[in-house]
C-alpha positions as CSV (number, residue, x, y, z in Angstrom):
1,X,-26.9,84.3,25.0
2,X,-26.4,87.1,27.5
3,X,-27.3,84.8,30.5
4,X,-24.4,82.5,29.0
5,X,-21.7,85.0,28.6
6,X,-22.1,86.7,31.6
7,X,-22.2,82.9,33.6
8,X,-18.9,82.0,31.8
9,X,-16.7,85.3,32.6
10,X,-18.0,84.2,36.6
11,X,-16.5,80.7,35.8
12,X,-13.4,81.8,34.2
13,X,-12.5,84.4,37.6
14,X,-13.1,81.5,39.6
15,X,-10.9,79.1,37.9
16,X,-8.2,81.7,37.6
17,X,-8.3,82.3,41.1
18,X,-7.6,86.5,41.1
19,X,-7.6,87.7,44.3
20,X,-9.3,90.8,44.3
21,X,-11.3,93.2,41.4
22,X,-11.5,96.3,40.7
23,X,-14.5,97.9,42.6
24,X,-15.7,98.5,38.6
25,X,-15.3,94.9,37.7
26,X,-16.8,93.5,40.9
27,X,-19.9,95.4,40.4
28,X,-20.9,94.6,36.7
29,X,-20.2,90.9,38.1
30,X,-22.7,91.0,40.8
31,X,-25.0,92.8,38.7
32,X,-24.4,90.2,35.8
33,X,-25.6,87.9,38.6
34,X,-28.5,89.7,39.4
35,X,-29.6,89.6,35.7
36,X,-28.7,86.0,35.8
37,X,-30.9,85.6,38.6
38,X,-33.7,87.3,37.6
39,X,-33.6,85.9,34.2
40,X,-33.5,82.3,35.5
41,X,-36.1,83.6,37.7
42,X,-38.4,85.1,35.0
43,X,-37.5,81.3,33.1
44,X,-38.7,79.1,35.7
45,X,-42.0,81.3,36.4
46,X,-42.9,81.0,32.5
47,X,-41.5,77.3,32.2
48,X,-43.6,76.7,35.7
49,X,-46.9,78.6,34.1
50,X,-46.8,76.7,30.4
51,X,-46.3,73.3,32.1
52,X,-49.2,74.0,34.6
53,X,-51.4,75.3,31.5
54,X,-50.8,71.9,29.8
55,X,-51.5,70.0,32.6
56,X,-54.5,71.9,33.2
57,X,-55.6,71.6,29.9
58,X,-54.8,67.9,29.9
59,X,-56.5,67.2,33.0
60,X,-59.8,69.4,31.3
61,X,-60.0,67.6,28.3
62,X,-59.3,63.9,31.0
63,X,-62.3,65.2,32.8
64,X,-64.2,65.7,29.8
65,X,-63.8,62.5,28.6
66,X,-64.3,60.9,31.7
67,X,-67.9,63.2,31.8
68,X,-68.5,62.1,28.3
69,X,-68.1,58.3,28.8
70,X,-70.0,58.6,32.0
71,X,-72.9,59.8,30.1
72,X,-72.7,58.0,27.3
73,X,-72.4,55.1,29.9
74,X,-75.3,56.0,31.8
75,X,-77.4,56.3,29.1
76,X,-76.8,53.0,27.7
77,X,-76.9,51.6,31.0
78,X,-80.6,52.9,31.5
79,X,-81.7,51.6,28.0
80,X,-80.2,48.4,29.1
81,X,-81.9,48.4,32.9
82,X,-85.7,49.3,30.9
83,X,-84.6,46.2,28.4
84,X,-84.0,44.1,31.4
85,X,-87.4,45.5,33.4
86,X,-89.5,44.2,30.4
87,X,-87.6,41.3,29.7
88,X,-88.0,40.3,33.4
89,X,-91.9,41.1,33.2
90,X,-92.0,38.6,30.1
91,X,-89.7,35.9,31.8
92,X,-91.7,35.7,35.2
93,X,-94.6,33.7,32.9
94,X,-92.0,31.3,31.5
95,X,-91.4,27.6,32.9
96,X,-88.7,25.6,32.4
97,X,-88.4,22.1,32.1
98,X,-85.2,20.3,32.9
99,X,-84.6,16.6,32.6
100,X,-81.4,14.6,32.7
101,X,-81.4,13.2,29.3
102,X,-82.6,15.8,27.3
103,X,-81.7,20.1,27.0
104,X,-83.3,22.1,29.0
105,X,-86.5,23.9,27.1
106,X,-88.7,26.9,27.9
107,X,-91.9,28.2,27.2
108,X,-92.9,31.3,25.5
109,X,-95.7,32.5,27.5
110,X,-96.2,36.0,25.9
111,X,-97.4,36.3,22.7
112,X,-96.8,33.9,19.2
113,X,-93.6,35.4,18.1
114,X,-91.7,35.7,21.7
115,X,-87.9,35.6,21.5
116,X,-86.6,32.2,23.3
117,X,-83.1,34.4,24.6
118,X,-80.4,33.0,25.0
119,X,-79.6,34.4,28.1
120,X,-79.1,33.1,31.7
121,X,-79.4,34.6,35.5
122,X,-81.1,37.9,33.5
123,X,-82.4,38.5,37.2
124,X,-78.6,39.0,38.4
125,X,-78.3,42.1,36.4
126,X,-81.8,43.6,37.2
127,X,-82.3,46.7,39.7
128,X,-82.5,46.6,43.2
129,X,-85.9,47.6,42.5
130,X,-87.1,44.4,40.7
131,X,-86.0,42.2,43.2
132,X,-89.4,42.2,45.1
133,X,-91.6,40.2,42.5
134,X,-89.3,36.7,41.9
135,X,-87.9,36.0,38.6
136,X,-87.1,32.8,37.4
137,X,-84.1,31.6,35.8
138,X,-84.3,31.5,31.9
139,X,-83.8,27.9,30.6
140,X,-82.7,27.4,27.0
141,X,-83.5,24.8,24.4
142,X,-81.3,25.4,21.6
143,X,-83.6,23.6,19.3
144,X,-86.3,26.6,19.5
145,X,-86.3,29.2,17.1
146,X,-86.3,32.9,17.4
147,X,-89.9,32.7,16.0
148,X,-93.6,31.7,17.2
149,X,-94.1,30.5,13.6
150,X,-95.7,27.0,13.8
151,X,-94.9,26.6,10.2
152,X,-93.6,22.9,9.5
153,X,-89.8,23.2,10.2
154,X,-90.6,25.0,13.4
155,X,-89.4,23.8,16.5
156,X,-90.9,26.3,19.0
157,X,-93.0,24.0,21.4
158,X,-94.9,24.7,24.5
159,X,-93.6,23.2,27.6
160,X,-96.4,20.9,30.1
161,X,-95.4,20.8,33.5
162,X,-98.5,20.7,34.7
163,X,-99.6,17.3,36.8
164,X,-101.7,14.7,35.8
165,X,-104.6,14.2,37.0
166,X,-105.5,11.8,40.4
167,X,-108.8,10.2,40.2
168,X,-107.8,6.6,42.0
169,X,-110.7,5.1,43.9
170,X,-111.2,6.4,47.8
171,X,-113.1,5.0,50.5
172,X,-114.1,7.2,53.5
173,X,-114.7,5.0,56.2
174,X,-116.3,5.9,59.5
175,X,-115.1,3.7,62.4
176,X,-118.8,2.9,63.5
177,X,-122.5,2.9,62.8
178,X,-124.8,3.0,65.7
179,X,-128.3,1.1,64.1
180,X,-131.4,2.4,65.4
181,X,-131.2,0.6,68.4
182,X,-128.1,2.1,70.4
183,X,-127.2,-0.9,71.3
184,X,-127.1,-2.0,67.7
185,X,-123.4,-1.0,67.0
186,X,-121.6,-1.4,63.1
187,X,-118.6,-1.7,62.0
188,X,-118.8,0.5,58.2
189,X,-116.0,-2.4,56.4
190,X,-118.9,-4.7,57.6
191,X,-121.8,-3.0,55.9
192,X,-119.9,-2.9,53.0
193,X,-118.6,-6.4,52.6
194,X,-122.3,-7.7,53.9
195,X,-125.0,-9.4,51.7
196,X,-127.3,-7.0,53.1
197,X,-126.4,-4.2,51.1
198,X,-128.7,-3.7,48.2
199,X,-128.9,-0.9,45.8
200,X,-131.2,1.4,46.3
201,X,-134.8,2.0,43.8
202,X,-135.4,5.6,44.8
203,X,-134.5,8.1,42.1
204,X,-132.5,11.2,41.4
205,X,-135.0,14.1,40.9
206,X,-134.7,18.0,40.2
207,X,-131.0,17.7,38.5
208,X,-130.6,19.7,35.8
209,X,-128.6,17.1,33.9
210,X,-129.3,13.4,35.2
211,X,-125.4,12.7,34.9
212,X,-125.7,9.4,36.9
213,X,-122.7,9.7,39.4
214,X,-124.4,9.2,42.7
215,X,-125.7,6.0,43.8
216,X,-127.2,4.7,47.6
217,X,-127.0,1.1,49.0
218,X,-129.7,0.2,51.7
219,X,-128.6,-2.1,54.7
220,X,-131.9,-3.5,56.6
221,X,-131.9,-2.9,60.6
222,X,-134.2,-4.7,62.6
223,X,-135.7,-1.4,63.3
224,X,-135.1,0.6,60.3
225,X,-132.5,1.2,57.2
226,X,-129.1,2.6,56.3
227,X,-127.8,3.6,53.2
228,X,-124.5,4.7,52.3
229,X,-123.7,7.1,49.5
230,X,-121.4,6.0,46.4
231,X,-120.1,8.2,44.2
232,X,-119.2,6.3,40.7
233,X,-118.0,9.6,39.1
234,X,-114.1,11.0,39.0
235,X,-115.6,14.2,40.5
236,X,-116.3,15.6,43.8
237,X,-120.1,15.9,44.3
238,X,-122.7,16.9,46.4
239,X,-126.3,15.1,47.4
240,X,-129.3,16.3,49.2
241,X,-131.8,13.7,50.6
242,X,-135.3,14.3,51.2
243,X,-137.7,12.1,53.4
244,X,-141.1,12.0,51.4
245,X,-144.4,10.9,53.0
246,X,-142.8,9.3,56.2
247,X,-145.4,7.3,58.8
248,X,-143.5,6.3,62.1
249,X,-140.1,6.8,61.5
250,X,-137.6,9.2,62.3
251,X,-134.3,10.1,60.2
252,X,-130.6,11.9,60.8
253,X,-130.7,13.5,57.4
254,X,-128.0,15.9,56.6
255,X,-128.6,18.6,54.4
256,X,-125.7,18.5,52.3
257,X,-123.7,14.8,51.6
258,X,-120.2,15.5,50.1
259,X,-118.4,12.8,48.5
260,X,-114.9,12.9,46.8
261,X,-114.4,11.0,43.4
262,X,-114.9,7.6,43.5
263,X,-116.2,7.7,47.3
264,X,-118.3,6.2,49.8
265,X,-119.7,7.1,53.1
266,X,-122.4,7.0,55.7
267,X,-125.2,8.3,54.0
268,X,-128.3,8.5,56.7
269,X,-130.6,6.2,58.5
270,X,-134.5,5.6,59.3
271,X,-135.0,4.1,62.3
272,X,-139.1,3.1,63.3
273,X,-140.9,5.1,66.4
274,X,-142.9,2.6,67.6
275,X,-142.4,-0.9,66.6
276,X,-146.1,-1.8,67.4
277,X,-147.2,0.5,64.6
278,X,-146.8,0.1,60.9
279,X,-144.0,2.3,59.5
280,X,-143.4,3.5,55.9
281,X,-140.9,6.2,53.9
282,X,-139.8,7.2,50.5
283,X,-137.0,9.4,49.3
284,X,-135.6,11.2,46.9
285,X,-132.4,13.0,45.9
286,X,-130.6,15.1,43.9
287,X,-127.0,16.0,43.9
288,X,-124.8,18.7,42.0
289,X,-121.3,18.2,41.3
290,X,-118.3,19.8,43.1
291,X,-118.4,21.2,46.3
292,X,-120.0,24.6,47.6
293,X,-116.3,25.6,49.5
294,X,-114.7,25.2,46.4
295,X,-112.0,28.5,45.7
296,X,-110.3,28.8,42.4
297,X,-106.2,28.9,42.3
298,X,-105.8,29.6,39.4
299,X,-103.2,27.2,38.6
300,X,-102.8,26.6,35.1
301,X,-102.8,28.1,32.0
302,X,-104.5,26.6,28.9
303,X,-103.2,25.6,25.7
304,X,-105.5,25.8,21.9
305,X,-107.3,23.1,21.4
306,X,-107.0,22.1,18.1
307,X,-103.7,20.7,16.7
308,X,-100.2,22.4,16.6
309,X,-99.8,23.7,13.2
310,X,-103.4,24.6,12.4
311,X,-105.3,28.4,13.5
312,X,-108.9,29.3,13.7
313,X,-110.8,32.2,13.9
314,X,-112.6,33.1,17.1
315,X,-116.0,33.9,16.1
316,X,-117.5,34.8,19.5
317,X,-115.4,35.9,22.2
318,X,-115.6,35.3,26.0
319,X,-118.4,37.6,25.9
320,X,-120.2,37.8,23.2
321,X,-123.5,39.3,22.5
322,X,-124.8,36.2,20.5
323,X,-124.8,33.6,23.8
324,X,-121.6,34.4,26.0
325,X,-123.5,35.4,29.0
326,X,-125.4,34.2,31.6
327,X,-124.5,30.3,32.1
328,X,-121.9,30.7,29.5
329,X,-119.5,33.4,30.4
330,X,-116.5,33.3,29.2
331,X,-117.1,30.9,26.8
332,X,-114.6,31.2,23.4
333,X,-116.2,29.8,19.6
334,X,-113.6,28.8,17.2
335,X,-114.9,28.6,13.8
336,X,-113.9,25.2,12.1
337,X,-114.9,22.6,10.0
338,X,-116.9,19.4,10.9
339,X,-114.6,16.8,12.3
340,X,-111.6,18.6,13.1
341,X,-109.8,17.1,15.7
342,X,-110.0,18.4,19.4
343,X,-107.7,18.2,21.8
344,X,-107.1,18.9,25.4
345,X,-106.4,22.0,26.9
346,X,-104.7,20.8,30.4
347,X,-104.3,17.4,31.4
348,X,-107.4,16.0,33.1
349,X,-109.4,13.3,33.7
350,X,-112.7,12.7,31.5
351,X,-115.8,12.7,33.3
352,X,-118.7,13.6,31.3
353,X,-119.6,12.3,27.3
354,X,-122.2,13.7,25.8
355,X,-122.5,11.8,21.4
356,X,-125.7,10.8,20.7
357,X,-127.0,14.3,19.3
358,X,-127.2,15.2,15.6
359,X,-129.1,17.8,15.8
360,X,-128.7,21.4,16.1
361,X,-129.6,25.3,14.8
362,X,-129.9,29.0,16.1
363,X,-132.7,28.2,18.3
364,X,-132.3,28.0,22.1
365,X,-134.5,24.7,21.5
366,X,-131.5,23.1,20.2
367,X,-129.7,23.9,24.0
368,X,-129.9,20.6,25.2
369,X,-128.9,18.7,22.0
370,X,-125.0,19.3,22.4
371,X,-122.7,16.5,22.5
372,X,-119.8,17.4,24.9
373,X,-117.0,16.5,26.8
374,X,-115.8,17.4,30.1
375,X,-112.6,17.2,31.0
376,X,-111.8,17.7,35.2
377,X,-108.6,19.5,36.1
378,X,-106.1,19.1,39.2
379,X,-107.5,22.3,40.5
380,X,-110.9,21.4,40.4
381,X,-112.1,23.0,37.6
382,X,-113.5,21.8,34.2
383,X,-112.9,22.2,30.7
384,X,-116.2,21.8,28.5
385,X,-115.7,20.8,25.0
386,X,-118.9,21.4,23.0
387,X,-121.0,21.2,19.9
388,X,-119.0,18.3,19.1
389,X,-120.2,15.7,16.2
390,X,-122.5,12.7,16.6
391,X,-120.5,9.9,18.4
392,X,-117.2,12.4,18.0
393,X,-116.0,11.5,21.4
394,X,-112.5,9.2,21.1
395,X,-112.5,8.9,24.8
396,X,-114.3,7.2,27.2
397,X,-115.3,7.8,31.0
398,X,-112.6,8.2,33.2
399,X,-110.0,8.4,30.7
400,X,-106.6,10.3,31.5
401,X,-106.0,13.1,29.3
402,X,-102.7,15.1,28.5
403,X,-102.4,18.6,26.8
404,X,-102.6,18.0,22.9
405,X,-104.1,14.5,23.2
406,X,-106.7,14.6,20.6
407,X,-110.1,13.8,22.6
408,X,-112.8,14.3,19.5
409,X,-114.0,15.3,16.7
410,X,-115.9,19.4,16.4
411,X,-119.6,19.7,14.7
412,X,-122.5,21.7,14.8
413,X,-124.9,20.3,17.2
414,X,-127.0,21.8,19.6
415,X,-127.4,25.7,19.7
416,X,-125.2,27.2,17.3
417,X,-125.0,29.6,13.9
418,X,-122.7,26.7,12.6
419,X,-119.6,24.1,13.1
420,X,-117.4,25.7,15.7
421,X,-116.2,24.4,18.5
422,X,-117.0,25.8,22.0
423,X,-115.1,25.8,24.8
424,X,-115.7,27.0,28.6
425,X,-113.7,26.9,32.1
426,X,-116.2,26.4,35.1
427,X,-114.9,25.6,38.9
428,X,-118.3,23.7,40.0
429,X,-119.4,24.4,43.5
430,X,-122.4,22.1,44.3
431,X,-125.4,24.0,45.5
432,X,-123.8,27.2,45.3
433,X,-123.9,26.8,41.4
434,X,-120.3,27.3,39.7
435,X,-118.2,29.8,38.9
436,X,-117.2,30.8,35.3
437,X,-113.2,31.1,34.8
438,X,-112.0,33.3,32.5
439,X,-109.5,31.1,30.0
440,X,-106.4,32.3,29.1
441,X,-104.2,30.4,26.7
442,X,-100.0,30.2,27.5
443,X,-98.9,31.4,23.6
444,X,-101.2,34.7,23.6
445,X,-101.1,37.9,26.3
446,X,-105.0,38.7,27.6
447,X,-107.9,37.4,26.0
448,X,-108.9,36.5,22.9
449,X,-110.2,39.0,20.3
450,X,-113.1,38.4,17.8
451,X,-112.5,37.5,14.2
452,X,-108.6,37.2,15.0
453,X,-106.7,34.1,14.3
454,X,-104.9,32.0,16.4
455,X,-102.5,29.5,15.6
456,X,-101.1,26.8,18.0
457,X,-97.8,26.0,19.0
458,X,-96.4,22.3,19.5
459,X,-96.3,20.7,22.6
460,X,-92.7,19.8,23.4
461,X,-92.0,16.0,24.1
């Protein structure tokens, strides 16, 4: 109120226009001034330090909240980037299949409840970090459910993508034959199309199973024999000859013969010493299936074979104490019922039956009096089905097979406790024997446990 009094007297002098004060008047003025001055002054500073305390404040409690969010932020972030880590780990096993008529599906590789997400490009919003294994995109079929349950209004599935299997007949010609005279040249299409050729009497000997597959065609030489090597089976196979109690011949012998599925090729000759001397041979062979430079890949995965819908027990896993060692590593028992259906694990081509047993029992007597079923893979391996009832097999020899296809019927024959069905993954290698493969199944992480139950998923169509 004093600031304003003293600031309107000033006004009112001016306005009036008084030309002069009195010394007395003129100084209270100026000092009036002075106060005005220092009271505007003394204004400003406190106006100046409250405003700059609010904002100060303000921008504190900004900061704060900024610092708040950012951890709040980060922290969710990080939950989210370990979600996406182990979401990506699970998603590098899936496969998608796309088509043009029909929604793209997905299979849960992990364990029997996986989540199908519904989620797409998941490895656009993973760390840097993650970028060096590659992540495949997530397909969605809309039609799966949230839930492994294989209950009847499921429609979780499992998708195939895996090839079929390529067993078409193959000829491996050689250009030429030179006979046992060099001047004695052949043309191989010749030997083959000739009346000549005659199937060979000598026999298979040392094989552990006499499975058949290997056959030799003799072509008479003036001065000897050849024979070429056939191999009737859908597997790759190898033979070794022997010459047995030769007199006056000579031979080119190989020690190993390798033929592909459904093959034939030079097999060897005997060509006579001296002609003026009587000449006689025999010979015998045995072969092994597969080939000794055989490496697994590792290429596929296996699916439950038994039907979608239905779970068994594992009674002995891949290496149990009871008879899962030795030849039969890795082997898995499912306890089930005579004449439950089996079907196949990959897609494959059927190249051994084995139906005419009925017997069987907990004596390693009883080894040999398993039916089976082999089943040959795309990458080389086998799947052995066995233990299977007397004439349980519903395919034949060089059959085509596709996951889920039902290929037989389970039993209890051969060496067993009772009716499971036994099942085994061997890569064969000829004469270097064969190596077991451990079998893991797409629905379930790791191997199979003992006395757990499994329960398989669908195959989607």
């Amino acid at each position: 109120m004093k600031l304003k009094s003293l600031f309107l007297v000033f006004i009112i002098f001016l306005q009036l226009g008084l030309p002069a004060f009195s010394t007395g008047l003129e100084d209270d003025v100026l000092s009036s001034l002075d106060d005005i001055k220092n009271i505007l002054q003394h204004s400003n500073n406190k106006f100046l330090s409250t405003f700059t305390g609010k904002v100060n404040s303000i921008i504190d409690t900004v900061n704060k909240a900024i610092s708040d969010l950012e951890s709040d932020c980060s922290s969710e972030i990080g939950d989210v980037i370990l979600q996406l880590n182990d979401l990506s780990s699970k998603i590098k096993k899936r496969k998608c299949k796309k088509s043009k008529n029909k929604k793209s599906q997905c299979v849960p590789i992990s364990t029997a409840d996986d989540i199908v997400l519904k989620i797409s490009n998941v490895s656009d919003l993973l760390s840097p970090a993650s970028n060096s294994d590659e992540v495949p995109d997530i397909c969605l079929n809309s039609d799966f459910t949230s839930s492994g349950s294989t209950s009847s209004d499921s429609t979780s599935c499992l998708v195939n993508n895996e090839p079929e299997q390529n067993t078409d007949s193959t000829t491996q010609n050689d250009d030429v034959i030179i006979g046992c005279d060099q001047n004695e040249v052949l043309n191989f299409e010749n030997i083959l199309n000739s009346n000549k050729l005659t199937l060979s009497s000598s026999a298979m000997v040392d094989t552990k199973l006499d499975l058949g597959n290997i056959e030799f065609y003799k072509y008479s030489l003036n001065m000897g024999d050849i024979y070429i090597a056939k191999n009737t089976s859908s597997v790759p196979s190898e033979v070794m000859v022997s010459l047995d109690e030769s007199t006056n011949v000579s031979s080119d012998i190989h020690s190993v013969i390798s033929l592909s599925p459904k093959s034939q090729k030079y097999g060897f000759k005997v060509c006579v010493v001296d002609s003026s001397m009587s000449w006689s041979y025999n010979y015998s062979f045995k072969d092994e299936i597969g080939f000794s430079t055989n490496v697994y890949t590792g290429d596929g995965k296996y699916f439950l074979p038994f039907k979608a819908g239905e779970s068994y027990a594992v009674t002995q896993g891949e290496m149990g104490t009871f008879s899962h060692f030795g030849d039969f590593l890795y082997s898995i028992d499912f306890g089930m019922p005579e004449g439950t259906e089996v079907t196949a694990m990959r897609n494959g081509t059927v190249v051994f039956i084995k139906e005419g047993s009925n017997e069987g029992g907990p004596d390693k007597s009883f080894l040999d009096k398993a039916n089976f079923i082999w089943v040959l893979h795309v990458d080389g391996s086998i799947g052995r089905y066995v233990h299977l009832k007397q004439n349980g097999a519903l395919v034949n020899l060089g059959d085509k097979v596709k996951v889920g296809d039902v290929i037989g019927y389970s039993g209890n024959t051969g060496y067993t406790q009772g009716p499971h069905l036994h099942v085994q993954v061997v890569l064969p290698k000829g004469f270097s024997g064969e190596e077991k493969i451990p079998i893991r199944f797409n629905s379930i992480d790791g191997a199979l446990v003992e006395h757990e139950s499994y329960t398989a998923l669908p195959i989607c169509k």
